[in-house]
C-alpha positions in Angstrom: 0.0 0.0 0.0 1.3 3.1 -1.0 0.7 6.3 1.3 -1.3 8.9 -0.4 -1.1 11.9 1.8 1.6 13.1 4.9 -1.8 12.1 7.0 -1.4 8.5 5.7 2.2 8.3 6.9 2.0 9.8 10.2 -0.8 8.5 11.3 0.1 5.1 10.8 0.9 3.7 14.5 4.4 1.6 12.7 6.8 5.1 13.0 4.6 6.8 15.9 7.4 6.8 17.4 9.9 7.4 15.7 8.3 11.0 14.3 7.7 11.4 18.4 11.6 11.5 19.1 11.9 13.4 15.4 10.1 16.0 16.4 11.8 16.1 20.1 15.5 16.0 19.1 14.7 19.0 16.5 13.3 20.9 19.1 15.6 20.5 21.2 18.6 21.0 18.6 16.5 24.4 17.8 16.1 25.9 21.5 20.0 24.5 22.3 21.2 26.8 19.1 19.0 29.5 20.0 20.7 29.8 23.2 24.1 29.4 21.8 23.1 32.4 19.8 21.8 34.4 22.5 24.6 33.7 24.6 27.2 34.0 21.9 26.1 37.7 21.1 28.0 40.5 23.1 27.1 42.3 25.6 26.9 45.8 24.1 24.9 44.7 22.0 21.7 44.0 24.4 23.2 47.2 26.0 22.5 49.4 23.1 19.1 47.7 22.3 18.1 47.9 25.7 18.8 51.6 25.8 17.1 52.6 22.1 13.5 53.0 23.1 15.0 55.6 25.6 16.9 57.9 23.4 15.4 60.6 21.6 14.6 60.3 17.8 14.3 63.0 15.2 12.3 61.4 13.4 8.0 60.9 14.1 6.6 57.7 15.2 5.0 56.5 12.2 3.3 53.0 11.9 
């Protein structure tokens, strides 16, 4: 039988799973990277976006 659909295939309780742990380990690898990157960024640079909605702008709000 040949799956039709991505519903077909992950439905199917064979690789339940399987797509389970998938889905876990690329979450993971997602948030662990996003932390790296976070953590890998300097320090001045949270500094000055942490200061910008403080300093005055020439320029008008506009949306």
């Amino acid at each position: 039988m040949i799956p039709q659909n991505l519903k077909d295939i992950v439905s199917s309780e064979q690789y339940t799973g399987f797509y389970q742990t998938l889905a876990l380990l690329l979450f993971l690898m997602f948030f662990v990277g996003l932390i790296l990157y976070v953590f890998s960024r300097s320090k001045k640079h949270y500094d000055k976006q942490a200061h910008s909605p403080l300093e005055d702008d020439d320029q008008p709000f506009n949306l």
